[in-house]
C-alpha positions as a Markdown table, in Angstrom:
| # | Residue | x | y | z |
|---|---|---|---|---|
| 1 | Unk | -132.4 | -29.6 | 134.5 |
| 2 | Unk | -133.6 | -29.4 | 137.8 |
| 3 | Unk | -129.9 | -28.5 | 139.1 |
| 4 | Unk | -129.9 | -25.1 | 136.2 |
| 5 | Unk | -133.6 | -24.3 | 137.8 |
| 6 | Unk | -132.1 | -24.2 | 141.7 |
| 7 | Unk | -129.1 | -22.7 | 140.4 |
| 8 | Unk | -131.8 | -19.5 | 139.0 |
| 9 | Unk | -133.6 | -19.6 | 142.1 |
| 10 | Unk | -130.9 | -19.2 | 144.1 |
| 11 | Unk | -129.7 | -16.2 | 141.6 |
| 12 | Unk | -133.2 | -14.7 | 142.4 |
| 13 | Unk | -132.9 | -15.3 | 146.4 |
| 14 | Unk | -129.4 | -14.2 | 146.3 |
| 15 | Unk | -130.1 | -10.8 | 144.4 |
| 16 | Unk | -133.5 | -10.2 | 146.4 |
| 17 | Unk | -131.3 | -10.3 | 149.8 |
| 18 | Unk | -128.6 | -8.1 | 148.6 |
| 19 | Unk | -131.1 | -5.8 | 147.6 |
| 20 | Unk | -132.7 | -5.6 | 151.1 |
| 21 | Unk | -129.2 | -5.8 | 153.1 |
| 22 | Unk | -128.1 | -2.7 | 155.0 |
| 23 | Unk | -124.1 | -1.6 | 154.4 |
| 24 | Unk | -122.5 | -3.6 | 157.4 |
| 25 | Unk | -120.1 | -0.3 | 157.9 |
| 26 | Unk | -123.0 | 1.9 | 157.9 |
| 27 | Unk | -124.5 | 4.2 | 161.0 |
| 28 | Unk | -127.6 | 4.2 | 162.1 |
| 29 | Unk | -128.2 | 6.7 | 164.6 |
| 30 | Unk | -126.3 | 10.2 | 164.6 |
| 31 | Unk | -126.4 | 12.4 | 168.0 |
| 32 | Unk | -125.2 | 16.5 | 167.2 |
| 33 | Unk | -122.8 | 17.3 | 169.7 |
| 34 | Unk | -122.4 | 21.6 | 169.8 |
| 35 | Unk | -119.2 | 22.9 | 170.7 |
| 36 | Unk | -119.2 | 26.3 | 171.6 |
| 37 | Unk | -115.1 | 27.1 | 171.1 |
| 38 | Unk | -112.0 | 25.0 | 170.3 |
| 39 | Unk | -110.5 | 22.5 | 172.9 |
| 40 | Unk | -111.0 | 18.9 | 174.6 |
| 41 | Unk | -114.6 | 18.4 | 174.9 |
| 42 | Unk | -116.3 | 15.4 | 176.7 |
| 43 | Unk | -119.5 | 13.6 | 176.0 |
| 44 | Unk | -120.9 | 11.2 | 178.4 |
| 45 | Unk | -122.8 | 7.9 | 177.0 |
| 46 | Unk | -126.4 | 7.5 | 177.7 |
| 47 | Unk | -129.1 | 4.5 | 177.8 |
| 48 | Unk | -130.1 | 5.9 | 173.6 |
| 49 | Unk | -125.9 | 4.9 | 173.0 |
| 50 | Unk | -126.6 | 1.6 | 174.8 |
| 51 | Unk | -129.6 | 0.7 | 173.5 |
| 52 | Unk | -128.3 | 1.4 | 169.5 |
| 53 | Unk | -124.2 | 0.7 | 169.7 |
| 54 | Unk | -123.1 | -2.4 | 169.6 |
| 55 | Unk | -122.4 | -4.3 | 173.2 |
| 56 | Unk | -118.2 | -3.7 | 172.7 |
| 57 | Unk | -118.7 | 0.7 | 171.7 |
| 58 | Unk | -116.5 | -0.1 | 168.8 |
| 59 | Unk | -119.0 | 1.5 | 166.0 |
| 60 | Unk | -118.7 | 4.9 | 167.8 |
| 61 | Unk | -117.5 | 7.4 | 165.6 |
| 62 | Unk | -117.0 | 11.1 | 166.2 |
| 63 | Unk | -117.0 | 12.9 | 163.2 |
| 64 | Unk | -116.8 | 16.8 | 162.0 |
| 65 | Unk | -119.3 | 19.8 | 160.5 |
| 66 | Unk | -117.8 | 18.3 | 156.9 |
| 67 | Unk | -118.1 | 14.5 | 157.9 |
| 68 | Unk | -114.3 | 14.2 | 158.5 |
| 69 | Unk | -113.4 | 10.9 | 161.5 |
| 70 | Unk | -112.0 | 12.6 | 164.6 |
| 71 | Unk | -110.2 | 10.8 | 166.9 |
| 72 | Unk | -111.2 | 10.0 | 170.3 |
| 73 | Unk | -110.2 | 8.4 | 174.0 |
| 74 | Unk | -112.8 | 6.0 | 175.1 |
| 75 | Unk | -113.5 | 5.6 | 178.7 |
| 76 | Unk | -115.1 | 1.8 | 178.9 |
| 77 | Unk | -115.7 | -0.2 | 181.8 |
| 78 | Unk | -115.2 | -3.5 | 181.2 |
| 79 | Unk | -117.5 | -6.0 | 182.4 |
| 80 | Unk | -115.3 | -9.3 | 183.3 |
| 81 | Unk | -115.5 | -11.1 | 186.2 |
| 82 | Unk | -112.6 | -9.9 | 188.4 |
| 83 | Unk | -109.6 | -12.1 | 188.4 |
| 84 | Unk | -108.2 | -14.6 | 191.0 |
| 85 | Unk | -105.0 | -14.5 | 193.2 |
| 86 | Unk | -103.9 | -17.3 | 195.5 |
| 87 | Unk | -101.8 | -15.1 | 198.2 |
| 88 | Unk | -99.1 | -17.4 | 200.2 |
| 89 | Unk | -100.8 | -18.5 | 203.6 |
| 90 | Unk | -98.7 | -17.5 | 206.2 |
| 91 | Unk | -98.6 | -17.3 | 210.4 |
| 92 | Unk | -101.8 | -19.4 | 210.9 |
| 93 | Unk | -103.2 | -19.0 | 214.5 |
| 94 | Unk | -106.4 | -19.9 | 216.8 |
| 95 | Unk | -108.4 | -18.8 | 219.8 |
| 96 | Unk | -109.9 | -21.5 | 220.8 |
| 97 | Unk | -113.3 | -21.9 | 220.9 |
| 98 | Unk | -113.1 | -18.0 | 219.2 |
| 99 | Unk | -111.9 | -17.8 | 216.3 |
| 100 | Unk | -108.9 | -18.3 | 213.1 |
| 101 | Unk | -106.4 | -16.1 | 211.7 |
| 102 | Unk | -104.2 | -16.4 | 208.9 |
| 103 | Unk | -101.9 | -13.6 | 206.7 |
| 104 | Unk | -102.1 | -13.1 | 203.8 |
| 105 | Unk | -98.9 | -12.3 | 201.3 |
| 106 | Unk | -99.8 | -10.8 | 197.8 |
| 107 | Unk | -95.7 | -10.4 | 196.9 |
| 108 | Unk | -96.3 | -6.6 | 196.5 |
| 109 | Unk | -99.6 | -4.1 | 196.2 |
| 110 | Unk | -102.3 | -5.6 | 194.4 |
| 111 | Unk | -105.9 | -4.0 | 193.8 |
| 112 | Unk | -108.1 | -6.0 | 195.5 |
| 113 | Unk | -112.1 | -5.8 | 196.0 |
| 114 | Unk | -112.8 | -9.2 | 197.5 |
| 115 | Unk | -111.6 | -12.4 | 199.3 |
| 116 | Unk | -113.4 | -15.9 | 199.1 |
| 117 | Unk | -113.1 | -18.0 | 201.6 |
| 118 | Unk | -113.0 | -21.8 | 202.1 |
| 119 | Unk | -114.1 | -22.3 | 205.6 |
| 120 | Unk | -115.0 | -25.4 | 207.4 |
| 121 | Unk | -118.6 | -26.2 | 209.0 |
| 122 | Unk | -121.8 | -26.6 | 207.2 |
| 123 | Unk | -123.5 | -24.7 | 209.2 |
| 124 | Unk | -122.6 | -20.6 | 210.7 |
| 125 | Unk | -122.6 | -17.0 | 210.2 |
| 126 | Unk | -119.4 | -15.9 | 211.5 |
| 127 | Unk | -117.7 | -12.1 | 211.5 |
| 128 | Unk | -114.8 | -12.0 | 209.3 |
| 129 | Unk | -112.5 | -9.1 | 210.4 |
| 130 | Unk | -109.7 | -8.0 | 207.6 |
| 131 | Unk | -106.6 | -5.4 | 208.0 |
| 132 | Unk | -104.2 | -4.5 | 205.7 |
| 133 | Unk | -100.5 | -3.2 | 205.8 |
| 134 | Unk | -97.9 | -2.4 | 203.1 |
| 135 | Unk | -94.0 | -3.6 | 202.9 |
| 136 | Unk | -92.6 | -1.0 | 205.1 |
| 137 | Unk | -95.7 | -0.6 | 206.9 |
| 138 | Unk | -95.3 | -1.3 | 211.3 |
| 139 | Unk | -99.1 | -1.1 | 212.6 |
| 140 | Unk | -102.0 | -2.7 | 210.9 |
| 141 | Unk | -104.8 | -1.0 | 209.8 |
| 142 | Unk | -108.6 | -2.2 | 209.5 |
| 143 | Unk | -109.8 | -2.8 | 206.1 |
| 144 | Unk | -113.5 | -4.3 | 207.3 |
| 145 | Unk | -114.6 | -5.1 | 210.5 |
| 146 | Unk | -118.3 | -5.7 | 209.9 |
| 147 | Unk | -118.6 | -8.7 | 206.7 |
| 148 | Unk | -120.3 | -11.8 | 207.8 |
| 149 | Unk | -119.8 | -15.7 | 205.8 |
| 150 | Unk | -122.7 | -18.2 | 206.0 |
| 151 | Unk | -123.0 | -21.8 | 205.3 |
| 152 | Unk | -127.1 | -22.7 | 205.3 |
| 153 | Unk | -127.6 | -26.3 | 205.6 |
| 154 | Unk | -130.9 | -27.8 | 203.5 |
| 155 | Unk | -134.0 | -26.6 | 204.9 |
| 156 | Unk | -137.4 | -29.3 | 205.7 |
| 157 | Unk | -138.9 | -27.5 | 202.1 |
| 158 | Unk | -135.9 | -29.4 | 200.4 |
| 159 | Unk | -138.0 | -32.7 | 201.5 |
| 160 | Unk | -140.9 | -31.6 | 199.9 |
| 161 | Unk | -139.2 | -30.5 | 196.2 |
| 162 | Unk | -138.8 | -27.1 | 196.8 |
| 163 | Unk | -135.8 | -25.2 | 195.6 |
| 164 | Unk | -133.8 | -25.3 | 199.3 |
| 165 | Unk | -130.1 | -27.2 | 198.7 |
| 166 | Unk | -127.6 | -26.2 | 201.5 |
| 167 | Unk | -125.7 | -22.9 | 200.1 |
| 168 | Unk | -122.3 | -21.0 | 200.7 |
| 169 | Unk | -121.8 | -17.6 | 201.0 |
| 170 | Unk | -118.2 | -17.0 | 201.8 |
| 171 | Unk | -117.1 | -14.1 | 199.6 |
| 172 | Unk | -116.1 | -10.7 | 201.8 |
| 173 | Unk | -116.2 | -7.3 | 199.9 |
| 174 | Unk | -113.6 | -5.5 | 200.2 |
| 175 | Unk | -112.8 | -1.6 | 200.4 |
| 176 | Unk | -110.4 | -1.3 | 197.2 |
| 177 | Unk | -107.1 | -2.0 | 198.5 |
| 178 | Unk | -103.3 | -2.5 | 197.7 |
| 179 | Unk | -101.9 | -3.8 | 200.5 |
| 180 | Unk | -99.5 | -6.0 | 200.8 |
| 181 | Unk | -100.3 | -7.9 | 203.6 |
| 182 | Unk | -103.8 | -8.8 | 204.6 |
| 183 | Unk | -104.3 | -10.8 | 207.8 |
| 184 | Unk | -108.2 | -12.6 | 207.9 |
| 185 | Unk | -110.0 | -13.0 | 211.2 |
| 186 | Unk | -112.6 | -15.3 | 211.3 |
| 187 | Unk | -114.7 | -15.5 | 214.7 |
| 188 | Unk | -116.7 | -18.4 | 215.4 |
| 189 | Unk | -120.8 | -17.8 | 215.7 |
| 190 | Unk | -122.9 | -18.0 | 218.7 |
| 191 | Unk | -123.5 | -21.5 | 219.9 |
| 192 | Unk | -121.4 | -22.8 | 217.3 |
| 193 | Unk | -119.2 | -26.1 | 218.2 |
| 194 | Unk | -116.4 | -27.9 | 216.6 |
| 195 | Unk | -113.1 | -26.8 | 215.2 |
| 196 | Unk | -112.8 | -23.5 | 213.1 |
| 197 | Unk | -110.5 | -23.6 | 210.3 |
| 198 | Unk | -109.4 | -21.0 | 207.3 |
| 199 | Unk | -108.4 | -23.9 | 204.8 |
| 200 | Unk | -107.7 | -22.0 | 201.7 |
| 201 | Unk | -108.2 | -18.0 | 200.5 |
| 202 | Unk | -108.4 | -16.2 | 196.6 |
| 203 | Unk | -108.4 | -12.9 | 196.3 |
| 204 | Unk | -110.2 | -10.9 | 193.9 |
| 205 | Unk | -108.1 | -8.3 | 191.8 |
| 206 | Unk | -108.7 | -5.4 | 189.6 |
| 207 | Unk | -106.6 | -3.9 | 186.7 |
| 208 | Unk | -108.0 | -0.6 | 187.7 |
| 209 | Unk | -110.2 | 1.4 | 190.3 |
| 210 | Unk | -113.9 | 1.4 | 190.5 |
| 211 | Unk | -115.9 | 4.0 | 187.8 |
| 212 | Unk | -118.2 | 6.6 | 188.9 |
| 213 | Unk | -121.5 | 5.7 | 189.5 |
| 214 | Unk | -125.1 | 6.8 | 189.1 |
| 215 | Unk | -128.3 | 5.4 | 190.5 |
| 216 | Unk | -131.0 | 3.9 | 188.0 |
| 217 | Unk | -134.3 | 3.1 | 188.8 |
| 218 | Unk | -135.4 | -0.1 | 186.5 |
| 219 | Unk | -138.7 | -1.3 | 185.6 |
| 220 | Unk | -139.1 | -3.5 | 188.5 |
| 221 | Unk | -141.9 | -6.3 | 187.9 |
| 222 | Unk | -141.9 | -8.6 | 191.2 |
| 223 | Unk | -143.9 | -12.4 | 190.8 |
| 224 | Unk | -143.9 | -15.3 | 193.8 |
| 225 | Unk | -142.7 | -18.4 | 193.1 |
| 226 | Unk | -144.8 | -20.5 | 195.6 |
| 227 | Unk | -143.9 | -24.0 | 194.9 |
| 228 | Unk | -140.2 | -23.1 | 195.1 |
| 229 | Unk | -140.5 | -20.8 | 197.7 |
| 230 | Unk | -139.2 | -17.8 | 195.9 |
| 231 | Unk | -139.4 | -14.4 | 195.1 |
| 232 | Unk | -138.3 | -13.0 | 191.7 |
| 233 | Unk | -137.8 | -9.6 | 190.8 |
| 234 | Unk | -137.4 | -8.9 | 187.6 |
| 235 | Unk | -135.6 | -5.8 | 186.1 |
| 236 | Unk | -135.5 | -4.0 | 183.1 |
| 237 | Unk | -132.4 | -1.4 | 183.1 |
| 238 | Unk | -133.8 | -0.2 | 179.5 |
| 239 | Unk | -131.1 | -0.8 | 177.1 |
| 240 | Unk | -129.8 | -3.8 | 175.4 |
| 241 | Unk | -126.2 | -3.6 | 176.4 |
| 242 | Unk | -126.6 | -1.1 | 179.4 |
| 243 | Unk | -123.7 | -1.4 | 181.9 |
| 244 | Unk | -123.9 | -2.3 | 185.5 |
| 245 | Unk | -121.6 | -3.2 | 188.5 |
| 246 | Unk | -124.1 | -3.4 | 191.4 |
| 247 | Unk | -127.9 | -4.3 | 192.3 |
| 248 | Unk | -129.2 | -2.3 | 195.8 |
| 249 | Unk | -132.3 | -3.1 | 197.6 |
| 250 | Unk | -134.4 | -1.2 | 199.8 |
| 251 | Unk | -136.4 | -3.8 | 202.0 |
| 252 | Unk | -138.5 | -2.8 | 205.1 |
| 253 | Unk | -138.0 | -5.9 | 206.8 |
| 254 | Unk | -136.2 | -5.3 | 210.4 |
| 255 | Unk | -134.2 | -8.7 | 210.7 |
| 256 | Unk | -133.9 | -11.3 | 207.6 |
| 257 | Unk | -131.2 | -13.4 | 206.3 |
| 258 | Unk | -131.6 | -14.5 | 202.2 |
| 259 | Unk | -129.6 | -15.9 | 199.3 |
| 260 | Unk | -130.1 | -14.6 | 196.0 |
| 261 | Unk | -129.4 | -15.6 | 192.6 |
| 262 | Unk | -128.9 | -12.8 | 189.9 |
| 263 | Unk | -129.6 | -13.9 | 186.6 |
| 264 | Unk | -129.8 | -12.3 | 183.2 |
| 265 | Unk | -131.9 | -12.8 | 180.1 |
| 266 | Unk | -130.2 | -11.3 | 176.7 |
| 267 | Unk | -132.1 | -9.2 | 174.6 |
| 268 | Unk | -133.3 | -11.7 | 171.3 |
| 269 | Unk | -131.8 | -10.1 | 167.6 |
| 270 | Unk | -134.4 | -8.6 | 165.7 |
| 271 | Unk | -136.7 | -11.2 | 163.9 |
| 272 | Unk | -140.0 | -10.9 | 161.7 |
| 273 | Unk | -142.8 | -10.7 | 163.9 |
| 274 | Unk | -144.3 | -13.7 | 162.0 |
| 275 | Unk | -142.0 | -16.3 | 163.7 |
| 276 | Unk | -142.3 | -15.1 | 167.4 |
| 277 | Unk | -139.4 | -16.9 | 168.6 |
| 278 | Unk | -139.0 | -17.7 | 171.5 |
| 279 | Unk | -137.3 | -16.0 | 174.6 |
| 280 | Unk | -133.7 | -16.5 | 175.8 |
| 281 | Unk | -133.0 | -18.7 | 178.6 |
| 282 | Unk | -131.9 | -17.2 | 181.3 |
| 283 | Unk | -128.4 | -17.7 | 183.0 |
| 284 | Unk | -127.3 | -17.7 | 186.0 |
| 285 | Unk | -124.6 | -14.7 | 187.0 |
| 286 | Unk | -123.6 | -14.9 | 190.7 |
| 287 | Unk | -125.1 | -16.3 | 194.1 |
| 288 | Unk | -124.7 | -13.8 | 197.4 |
| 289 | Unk | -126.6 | -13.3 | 200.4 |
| 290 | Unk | -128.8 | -10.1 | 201.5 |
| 291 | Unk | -129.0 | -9.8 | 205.3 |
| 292 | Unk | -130.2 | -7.2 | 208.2 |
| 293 | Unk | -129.8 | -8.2 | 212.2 |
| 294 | Unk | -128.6 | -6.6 | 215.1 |
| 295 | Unk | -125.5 | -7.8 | 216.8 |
| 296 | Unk | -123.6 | -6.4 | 219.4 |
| 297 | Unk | -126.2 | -3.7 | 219.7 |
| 298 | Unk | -125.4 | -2.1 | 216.3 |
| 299 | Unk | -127.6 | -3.1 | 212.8 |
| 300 | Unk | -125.3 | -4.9 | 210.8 |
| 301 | Unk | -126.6 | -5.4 | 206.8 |
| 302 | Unk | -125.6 | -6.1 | 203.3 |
| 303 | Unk | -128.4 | -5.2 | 200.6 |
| 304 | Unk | -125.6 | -4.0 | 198.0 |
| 305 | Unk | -125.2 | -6.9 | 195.6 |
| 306 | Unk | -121.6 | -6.5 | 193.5 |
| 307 | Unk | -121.3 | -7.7 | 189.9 |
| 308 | Unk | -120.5 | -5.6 | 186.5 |
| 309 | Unk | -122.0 | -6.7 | 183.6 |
| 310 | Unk | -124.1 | -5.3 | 180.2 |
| 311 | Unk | -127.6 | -6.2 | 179.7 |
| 312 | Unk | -131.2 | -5.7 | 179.7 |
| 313 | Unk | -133.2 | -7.5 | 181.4 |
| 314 | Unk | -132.1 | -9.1 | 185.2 |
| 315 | Unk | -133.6 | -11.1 | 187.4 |
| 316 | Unk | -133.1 | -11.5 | 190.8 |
| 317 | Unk | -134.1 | -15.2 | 192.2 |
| 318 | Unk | -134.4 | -14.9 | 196.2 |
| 319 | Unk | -134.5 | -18.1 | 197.9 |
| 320 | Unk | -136.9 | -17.7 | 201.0 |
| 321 | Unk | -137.0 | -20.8 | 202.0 |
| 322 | Unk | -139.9 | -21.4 | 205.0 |
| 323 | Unk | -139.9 | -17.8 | 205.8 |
| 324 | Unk | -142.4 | -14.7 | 204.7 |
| 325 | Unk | -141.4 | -13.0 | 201.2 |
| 326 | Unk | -139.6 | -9.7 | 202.1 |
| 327 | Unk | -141.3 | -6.6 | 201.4 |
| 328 | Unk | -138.7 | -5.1 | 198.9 |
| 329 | Unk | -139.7 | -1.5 | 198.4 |
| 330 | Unk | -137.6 | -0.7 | 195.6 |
| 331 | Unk | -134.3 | -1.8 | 193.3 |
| 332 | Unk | -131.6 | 0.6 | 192.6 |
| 333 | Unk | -128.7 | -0.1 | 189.9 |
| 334 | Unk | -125.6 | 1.3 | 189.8 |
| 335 | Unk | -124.4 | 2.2 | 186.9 |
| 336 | Unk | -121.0 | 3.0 | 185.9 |
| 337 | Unk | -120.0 | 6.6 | 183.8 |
| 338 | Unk | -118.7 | 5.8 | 180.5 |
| 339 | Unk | -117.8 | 8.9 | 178.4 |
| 340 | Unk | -116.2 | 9.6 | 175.1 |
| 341 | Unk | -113.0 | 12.8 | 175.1 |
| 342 | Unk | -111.8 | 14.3 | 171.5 |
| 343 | Unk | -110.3 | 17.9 | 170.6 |
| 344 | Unk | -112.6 | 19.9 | 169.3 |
| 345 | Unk | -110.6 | 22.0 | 166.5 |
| 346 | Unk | -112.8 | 24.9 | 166.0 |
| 347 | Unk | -116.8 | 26.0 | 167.4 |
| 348 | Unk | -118.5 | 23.7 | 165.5 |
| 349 | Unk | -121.3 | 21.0 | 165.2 |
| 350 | Unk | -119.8 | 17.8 | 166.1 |
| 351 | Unk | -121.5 | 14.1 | 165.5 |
| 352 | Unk | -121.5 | 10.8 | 167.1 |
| 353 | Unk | -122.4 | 8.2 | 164.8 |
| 354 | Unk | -123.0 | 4.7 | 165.9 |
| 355 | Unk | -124.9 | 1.4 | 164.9 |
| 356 | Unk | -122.9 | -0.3 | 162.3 |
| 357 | Unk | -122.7 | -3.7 | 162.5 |
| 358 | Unk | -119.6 | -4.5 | 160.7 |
| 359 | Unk | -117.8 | -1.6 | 161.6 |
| 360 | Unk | -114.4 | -2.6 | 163.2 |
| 361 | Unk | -112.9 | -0.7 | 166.0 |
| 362 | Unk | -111.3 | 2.2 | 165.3 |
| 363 | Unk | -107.1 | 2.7 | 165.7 |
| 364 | Unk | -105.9 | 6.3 | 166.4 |
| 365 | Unk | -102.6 | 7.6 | 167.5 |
| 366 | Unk | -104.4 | 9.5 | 170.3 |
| 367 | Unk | -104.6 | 6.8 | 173.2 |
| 368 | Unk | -100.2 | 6.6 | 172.8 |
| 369 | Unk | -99.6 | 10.6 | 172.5 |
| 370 | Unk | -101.5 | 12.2 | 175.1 |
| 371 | Unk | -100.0 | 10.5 | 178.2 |
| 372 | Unk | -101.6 | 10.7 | 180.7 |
| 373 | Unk | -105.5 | 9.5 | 179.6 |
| 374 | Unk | -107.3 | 10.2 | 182.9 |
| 375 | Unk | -105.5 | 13.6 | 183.3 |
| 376 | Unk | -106.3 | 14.5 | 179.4 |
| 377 | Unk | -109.6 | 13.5 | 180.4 |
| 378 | Unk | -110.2 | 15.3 | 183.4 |
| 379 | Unk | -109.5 | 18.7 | 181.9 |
| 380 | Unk | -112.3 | 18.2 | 178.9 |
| 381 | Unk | -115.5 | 20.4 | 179.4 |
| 382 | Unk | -118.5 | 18.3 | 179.5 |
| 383 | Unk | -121.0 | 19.0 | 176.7 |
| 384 | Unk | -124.7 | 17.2 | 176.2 |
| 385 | Unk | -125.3 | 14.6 | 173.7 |
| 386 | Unk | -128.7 | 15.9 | 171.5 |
| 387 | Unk | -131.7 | 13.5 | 170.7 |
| 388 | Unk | -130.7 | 11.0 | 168.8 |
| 389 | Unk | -131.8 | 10.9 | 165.0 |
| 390 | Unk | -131.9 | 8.5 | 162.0 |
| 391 | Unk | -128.3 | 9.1 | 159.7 |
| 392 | Unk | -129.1 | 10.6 | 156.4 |
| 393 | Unk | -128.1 | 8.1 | 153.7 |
| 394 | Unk | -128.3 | 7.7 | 149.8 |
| 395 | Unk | -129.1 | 3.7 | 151.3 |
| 396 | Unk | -132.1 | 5.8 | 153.1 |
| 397 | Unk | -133.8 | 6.2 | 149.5 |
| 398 | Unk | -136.6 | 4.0 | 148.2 |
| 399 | Unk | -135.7 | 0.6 | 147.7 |
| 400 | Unk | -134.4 | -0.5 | 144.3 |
| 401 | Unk | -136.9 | -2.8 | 143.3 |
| 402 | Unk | -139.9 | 0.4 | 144.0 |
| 403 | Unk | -137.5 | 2.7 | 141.9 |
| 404 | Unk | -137.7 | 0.6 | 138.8 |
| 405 | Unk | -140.5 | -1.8 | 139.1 |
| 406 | Unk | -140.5 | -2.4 | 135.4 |
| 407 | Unk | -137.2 | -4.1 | 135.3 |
| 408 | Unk | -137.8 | -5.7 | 137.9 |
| 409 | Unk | -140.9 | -7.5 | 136.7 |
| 410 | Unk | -139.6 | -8.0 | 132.7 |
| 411 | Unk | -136.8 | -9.9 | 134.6 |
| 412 | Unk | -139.4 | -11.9 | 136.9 |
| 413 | Unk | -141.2 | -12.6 | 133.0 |
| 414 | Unk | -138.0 | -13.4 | 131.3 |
| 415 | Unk | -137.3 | -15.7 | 134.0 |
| 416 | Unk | -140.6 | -17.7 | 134.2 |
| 417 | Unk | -140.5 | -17.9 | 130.0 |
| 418 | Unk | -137.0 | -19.4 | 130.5 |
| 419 | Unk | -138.0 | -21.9 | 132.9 |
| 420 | Unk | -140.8 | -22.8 | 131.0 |
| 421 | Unk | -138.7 | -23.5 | 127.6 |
| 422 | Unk | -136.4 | -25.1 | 129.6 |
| 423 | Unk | -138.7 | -27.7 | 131.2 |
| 424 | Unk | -141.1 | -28.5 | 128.0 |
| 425 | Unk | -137.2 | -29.5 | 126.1 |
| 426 | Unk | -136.8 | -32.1 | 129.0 |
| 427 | Unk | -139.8 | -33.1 | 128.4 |
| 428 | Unk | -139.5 | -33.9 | 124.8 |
| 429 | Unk | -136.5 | -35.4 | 125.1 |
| 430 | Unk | -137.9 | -37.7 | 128.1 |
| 431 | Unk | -140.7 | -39.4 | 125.6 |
């Protein structure tokens, strides 16, 4: 008996959530894109895209004035982590008491963005020179002459609880490069003693070139961590998946040397406000170092922190240790430009739809018959993406259950005068 009554309760749960499910393969936002004459036409995504599509793009959908699919190229950065090479270490040589060279062998070109190095000492800030040459090449040419490593030993605030463990910062940033041959310099700081050695190097590596990028100012909400000595800065970029690959700060600060932690926060899925669930935790992306001094008579700095990614909400965590918070004047993001090409086959009112949840990603012949993507993308003209409004929908009319109340509640009566009859049987049949 009791297993027939959960079996019609579930029924009624089952039912009542289909009823208020949304079509997984439905849109929910449509932007009108007008094209004034036939041709390729190109559509660049903004933070209303990012804040509705899903994190991967693959519920875009470009579709006609009669709601026929159109096919499209999609330029997407991706947001991975870059990948690591382990060149071959070759003619290793010393100045003594100056400095360390080794040469790098990458077997052929390779993109490259960065080098990290494993460098001995516990405790320097040394000039790391890099040049680069190809096969056939006879002179060497400077890549960077101006990136600095550090190694910060514990500080007297790590005795006391505070958030001060000895860091590393030994990752250069590169110009993007395909040399060859990259020979690493490594001179020793001032007042520095003991032996200077390049123990091992990776090297960064890209599939492709860095995107085009434009400035965006966050929501910048700054808080002082005073029992572990930090500053956090806190930024909302002001749309749940909106791409990044660097954080720039503008501090007023003449001469100042900091690590930094860059964490992110995802957004939470939508949720009742009844249960107010908690927030996200945040995680922990990178750790770099932002720096200004002068050396050799000329300013040397780094306030351009490089990492691509797709979120909301950042935060960076700088670690001041027993010096003065800086005064950061303002945060600047970099964001990459990702934008959508199709061919437009007459003047028309084109869409973007996007928002579907289940929607899978598209497959069109398009990507293998045009050739050469960039090019086919370079000669689109560029055309504005309008407001974005809710799609139109039969799903959009009034719920089922408003539309025909009076089934709905003979079925809820039936149901009760069913259970009722049900349970006065047992009953008789217990005594």
């Amino acid at each position: 008996m009791r297993s027939a009554a959960r079996r019609v309760g579930s029924g009624l749960a089952a039912a009542a959530i289909s009823l208020a499910a949304a079509p997984a393969g439905r849109p929910t936002v449509e932007r009108a894109i007008d094209v004034p004459r036939p041709g390729r036409v190109v559509v660049v995504l903004d933070r209303d895209v990012y804040e509705a599509a899903r994190a991967d793009l693959a519920d875009l959908r470009v579709v006609d004035a009669e709601g026929r699919p159109v096919p499209y190229l999609l330029e997407r950065v991706g947001e991975e982590p870059p990948a690591f090479k382990t060149p071959a270490l070759l003619n290793r040589g010393f100045v003594r008491g100056r400095s360390a060279t080794v040469t790098l062998d990458f077997a052929g070109p390779v993109l490259k963005r960065e080098l990290v190095l494993s460098l001995s000492g516990d405790n320097f800030r040394r000039r790391v020179v890099v040049e680069g040459k190809g096969a056939h090449d006879q002179a060497w040419t400077t890549v960077t002459d101006a990136a600095y490593v550090f190694a910060v030993p514990p500080s007297a605030a790590a005795a006391r609880g505070a958030d001060a463990i000895a860091r590393r910062y030994e990752t250069v940033t590169l110009p993007e490069n395909n040399h060859q041959f990259l020979k690493v310099t490594v001179f020793k700081g001032e007042d520095e003693t003991g032996d200077l050695e390049i123990r091992e190097v990776r090297a960064g590596t890209a599939a492709v070139r860095r995107p085009r990028e434009v400035a965006l100012a966050p929501r910048l909400v700054r808080t002082e961590d005073v029992e572990r000595r930090q500053t956090l800065l806190t930024l909302d970029l002001g749309a749940r998946h909106q791409p990044f690959r660097a954080i720039e700060l503008d501090v007023a600060d003449a001469r100042f040397f900091r690590g930094v932690t860059l964490e992110a926060r995802p957004d939470p899925a939508p949720s009742p406000p009844a249960l107010h669930p908690p927030p996200p935790p945040w995680r922990a992306l990178a750790e770099c170092a932002i720096y200004r001094y002068e050396e050799g008579g000329r300013t040397v700095e780094n306030l351009r922190l490089e990492l691509p990614g797709r979120e909301r909400t950042l935060r960076l965590r700088i670690h001041n240790r027993d010096d003065v918070p800086l005064d950061v004047r303002a945060v600047t993001v970099g964001a990459p430009v990702e934008r959508l090409a199709f061919e437009a086959a007459a003047p028309s009112r084109y869409r973007l739809r996007y928002g579907a949840p289940g929607l899978g990603a598209p497959a069109y012949d398009l990507p293998r018959t045009v050739g050469d993507a960039a090019l086919w993308t370079a000669t689109a003209r560029e055309a504005p993406l309008q407001p974005p409004v809710r799609v139109p929908a039969p799903s959009d009319r009034p719920p089922w259950t408003e539309r025909h109340p009076a089934l709905l509640w003979a079925g809820l009566v039936a149901t009760v005068v069913i259970l009722g009859l049900v349970t006065r049987r047992a009953l008789r049949a217990a005594a």
